[in-house]
C-alpha beads as a LAMMPS data file, in Angstrom:
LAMMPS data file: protein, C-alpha beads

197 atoms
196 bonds

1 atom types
1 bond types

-500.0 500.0 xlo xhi
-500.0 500.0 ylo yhi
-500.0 500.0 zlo zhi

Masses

1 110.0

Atoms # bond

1 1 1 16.194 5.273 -2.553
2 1 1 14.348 2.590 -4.563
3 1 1 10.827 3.235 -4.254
4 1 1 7.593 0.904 -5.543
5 1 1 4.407 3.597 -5.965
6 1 1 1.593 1.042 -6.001
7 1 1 -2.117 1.907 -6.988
8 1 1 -4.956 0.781 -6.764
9 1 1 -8.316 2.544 -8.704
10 1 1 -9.869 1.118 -11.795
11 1 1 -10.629 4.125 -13.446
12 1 1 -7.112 6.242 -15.433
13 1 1 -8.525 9.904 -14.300
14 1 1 -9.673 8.943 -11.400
15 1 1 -8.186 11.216 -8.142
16 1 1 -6.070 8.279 -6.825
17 1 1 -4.660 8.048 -10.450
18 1 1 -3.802 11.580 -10.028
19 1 1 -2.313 11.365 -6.508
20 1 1 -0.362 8.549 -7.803
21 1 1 1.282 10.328 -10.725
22 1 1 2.030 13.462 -8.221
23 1 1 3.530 11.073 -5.990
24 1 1 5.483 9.297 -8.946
25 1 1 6.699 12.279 -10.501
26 1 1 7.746 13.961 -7.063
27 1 1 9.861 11.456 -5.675
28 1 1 11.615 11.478 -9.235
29 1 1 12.329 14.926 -8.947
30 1 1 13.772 14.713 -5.559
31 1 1 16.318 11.694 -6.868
32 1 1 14.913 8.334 -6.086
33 1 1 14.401 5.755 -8.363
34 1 1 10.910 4.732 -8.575
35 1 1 9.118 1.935 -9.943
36 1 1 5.467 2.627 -10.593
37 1 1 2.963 -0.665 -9.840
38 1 1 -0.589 -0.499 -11.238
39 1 1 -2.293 -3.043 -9.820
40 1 1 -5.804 -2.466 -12.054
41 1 1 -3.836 -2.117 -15.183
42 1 1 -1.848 -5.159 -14.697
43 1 1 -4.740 -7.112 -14.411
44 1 1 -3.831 -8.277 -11.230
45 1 1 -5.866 -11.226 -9.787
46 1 1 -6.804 -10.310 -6.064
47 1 1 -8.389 -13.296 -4.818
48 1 1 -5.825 -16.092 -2.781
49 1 1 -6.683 -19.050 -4.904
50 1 1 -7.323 -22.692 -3.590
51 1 1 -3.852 -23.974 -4.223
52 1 1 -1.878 -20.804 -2.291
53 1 1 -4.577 -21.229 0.801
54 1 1 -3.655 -24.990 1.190
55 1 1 -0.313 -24.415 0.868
56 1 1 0.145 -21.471 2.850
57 1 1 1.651 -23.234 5.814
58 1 1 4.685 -25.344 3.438
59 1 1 8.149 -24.282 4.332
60 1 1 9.022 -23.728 0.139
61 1 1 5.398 -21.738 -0.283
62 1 1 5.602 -21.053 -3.857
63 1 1 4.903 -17.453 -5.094
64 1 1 5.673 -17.984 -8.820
65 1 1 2.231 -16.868 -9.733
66 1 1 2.732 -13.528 -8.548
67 1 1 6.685 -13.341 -9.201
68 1 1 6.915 -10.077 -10.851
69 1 1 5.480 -8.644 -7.621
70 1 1 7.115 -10.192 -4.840
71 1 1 10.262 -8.956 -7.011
72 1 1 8.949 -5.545 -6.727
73 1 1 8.270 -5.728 -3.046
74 1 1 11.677 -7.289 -2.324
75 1 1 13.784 -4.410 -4.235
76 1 1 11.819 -1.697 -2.456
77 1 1 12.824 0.987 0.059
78 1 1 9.749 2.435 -0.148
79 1 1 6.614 1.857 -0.546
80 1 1 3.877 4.552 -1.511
81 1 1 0.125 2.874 -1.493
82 1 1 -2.161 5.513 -3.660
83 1 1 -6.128 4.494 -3.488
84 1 1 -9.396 5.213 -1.985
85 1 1 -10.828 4.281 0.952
86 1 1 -14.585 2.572 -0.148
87 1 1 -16.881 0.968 2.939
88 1 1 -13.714 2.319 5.177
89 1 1 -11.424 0.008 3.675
90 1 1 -8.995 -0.629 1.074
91 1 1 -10.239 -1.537 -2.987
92 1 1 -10.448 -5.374 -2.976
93 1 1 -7.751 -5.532 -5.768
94 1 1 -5.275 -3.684 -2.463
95 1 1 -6.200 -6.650 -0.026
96 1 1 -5.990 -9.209 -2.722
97 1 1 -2.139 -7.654 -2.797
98 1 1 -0.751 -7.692 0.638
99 1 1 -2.793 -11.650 0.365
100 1 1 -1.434 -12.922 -2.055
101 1 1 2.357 -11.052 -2.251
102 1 1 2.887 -10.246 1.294
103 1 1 3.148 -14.088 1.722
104 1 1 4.781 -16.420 3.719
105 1 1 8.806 -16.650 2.522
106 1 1 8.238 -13.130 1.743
107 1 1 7.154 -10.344 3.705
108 1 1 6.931 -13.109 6.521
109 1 1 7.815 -16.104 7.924
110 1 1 6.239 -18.307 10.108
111 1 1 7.197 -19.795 13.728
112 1 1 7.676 -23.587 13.341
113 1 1 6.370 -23.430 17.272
114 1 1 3.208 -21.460 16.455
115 1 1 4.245 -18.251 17.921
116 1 1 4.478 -15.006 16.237
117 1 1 5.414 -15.049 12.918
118 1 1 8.934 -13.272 11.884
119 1 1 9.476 -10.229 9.903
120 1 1 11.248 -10.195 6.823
121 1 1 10.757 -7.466 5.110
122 1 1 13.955 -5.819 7.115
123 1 1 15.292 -3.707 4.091
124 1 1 11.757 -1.416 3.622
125 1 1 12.806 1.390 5.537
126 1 1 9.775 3.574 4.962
127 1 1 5.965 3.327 3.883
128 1 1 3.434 6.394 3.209
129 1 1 -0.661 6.042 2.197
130 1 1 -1.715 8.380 0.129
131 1 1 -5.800 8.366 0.204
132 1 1 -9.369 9.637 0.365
133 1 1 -12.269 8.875 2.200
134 1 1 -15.872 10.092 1.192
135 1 1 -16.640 11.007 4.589
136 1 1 -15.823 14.029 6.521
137 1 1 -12.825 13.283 8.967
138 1 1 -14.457 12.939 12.032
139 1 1 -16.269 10.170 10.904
140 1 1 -13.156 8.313 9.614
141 1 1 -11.912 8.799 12.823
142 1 1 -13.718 9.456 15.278
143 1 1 -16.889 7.097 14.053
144 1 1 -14.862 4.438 12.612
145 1 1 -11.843 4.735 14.163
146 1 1 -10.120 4.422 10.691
147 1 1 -9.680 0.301 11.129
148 1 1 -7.802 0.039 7.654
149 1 1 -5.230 2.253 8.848
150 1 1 -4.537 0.573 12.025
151 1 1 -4.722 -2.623 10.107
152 1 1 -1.958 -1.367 8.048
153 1 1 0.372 -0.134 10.541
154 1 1 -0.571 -1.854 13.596
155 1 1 -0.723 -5.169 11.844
156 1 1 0.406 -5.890 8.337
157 1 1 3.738 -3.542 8.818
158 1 1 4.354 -4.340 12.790
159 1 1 4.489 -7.767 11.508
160 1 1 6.408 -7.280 8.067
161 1 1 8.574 -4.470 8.467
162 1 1 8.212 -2.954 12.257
163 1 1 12.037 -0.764 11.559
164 1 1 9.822 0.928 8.684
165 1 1 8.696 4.691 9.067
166 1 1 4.880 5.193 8.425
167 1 1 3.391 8.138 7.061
168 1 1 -0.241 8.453 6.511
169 1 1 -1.716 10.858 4.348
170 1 1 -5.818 11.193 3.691
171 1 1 -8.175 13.926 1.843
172 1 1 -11.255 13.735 3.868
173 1 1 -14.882 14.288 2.474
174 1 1 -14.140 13.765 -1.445
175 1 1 -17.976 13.362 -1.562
176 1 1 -18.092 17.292 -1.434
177 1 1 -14.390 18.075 -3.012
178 1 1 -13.613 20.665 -4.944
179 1 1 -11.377 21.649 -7.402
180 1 1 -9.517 23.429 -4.655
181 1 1 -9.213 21.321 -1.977
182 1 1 -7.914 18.552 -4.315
183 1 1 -5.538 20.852 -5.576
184 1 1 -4.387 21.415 -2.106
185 1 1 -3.983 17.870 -1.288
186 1 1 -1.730 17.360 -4.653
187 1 1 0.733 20.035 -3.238
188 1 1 0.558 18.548 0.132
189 1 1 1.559 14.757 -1.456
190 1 1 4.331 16.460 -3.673
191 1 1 6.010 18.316 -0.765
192 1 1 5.688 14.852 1.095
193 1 1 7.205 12.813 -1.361
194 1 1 9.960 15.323 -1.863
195 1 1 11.412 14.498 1.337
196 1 1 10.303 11.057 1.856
197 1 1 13.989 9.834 1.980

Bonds

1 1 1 2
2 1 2 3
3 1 3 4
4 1 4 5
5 1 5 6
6 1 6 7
7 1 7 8
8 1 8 9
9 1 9 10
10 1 10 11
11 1 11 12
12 1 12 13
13 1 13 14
14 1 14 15
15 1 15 16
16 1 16 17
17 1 17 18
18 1 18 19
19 1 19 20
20 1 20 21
21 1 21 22
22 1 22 23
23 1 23 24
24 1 24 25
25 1 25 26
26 1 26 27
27 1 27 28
28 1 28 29
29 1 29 30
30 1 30 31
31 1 31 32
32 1 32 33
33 1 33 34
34 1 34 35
35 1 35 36
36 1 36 37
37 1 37 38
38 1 38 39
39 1 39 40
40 1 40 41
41 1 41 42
42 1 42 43
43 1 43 44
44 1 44 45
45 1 45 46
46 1 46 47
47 1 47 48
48 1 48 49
49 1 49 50
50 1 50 51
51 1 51 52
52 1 52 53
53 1 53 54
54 1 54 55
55 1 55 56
56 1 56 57
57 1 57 58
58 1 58 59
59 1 59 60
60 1 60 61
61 1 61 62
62 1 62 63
63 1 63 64
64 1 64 65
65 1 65 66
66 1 66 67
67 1 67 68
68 1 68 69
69 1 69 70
70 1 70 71
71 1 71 72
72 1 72 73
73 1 73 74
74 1 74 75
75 1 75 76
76 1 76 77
77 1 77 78
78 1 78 79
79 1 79 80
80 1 80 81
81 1 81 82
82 1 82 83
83 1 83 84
84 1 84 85
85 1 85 86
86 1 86 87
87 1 87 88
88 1 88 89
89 1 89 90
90 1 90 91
91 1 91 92
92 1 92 93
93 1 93 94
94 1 94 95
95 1 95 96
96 1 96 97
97 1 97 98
98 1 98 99
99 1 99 100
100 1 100 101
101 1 101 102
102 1 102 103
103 1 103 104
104 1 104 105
105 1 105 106
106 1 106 107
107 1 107 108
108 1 108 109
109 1 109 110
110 1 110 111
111 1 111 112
112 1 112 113
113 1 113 114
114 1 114 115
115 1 115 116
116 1 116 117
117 1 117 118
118 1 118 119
119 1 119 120
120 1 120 121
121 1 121 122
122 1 122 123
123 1 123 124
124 1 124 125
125 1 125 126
126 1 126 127
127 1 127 128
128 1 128 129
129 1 129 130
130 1 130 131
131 1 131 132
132 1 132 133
133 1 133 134
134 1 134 135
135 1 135 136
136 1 136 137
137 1 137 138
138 1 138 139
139 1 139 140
140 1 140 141
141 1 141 142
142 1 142 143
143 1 143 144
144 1 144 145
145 1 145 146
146 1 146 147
147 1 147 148
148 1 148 149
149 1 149 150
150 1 150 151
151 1 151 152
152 1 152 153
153 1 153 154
154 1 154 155
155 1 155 156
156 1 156 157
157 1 157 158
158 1 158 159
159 1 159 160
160 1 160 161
161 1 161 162
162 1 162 163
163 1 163 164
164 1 164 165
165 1 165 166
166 1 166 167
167 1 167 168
168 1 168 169
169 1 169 170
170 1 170 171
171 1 171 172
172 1 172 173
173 1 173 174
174 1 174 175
175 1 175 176
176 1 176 177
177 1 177 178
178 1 178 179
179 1 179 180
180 1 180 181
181 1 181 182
182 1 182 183
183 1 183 184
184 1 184 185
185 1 185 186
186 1 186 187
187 1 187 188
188 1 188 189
189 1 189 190
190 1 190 191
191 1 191 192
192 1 192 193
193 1 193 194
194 1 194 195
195 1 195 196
196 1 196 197
């Protein structure tokens, strides 16, 4: 399976970076071929610009300034999202993403009679978060309700790519980790990603 790991943390040793190279070098091992997407690294500019917003409803929406992406997105299978959860939502750089390259043509398009718009992202057949909150669990949850993971599957994929599998994987409490519990959640990404397909 062709698989697109994207993350999104500033910081090279940061946990997420580590999560993302588990998941990277895991879904290697098991056979797939995986294209790794940094989104920091890249310098990737997360805010929809004036020209994409007042364009955004043109039939021949023009994604050339994020090309590279969209090809990304477009060649995947799988996707494998690998940040942290800060203020109970996703890094800015991660909404700047599904903004900007989940756009209309692309993931989407829209209904000429102002209806629901229409999936197009039919060929991503499965999707997996790998995350971390700072808060215990039943705060995330319970609190919260967890609204960037419902935004996620409920909205951005149920519009996308509704045929694609969703798994949803979160280390709770990373304000009080330790070494062992992030060690467990490592093993519990790679035997994930080792039979993601």
């Amino acid at each position: 399976m062709r698989i697109q790991t994207i993350l999104a943390h500033p910081l090279s040793d940061s946990f997420a970076a580590a999560v993302h190279r588990t998941a990277a070098d895991s879904l290697r091992a098991a056979g797939h071929t995986v294209t790794e997407t940094d989104l920091y690294a890249e310098g990737f500019e997360p805010a929809l610009t004036a020209a994409e917003r007042a364009r955004y409803f043109d039939p021949d929406y023009d994604t050339g300034p994020v090309a590279p992406l969209v090809e990304r997105l477009l060649e995947a299978e799988g996707l494998v999202f690998c940040y942290p959860h800060w203020w109970f939502n996703y890094p800015a750089v991660l909404k700047g993403y599904f903004d900007r390259v989940w756009a209309p043509g692309v993931a989407f398009r829209h209904d000429p009679a102002g209806g629901r718009i229409v999936p197009l992202l039919t060929g991503l057949r499965r999707v997996a978060v790998l995350t971390s909150f700072g808060s215990p669990w039943w705060v995330v949850n319970l609190h919260m309700r967890n609204p960037a993971r419902r935004i996620l599957k409920n909205g951005i994929l149920t519009a996308c790519a509704p045929t694609a599998s969703f798994r949803y994987l979160a280390h709770y409490d990373m304000d009080r980790s330790t070494d062992a519990t992030r060690k467990r959640f490592l093993s519990r990404v790679e035997r994930e990603m080792q039979r993601f397909g």
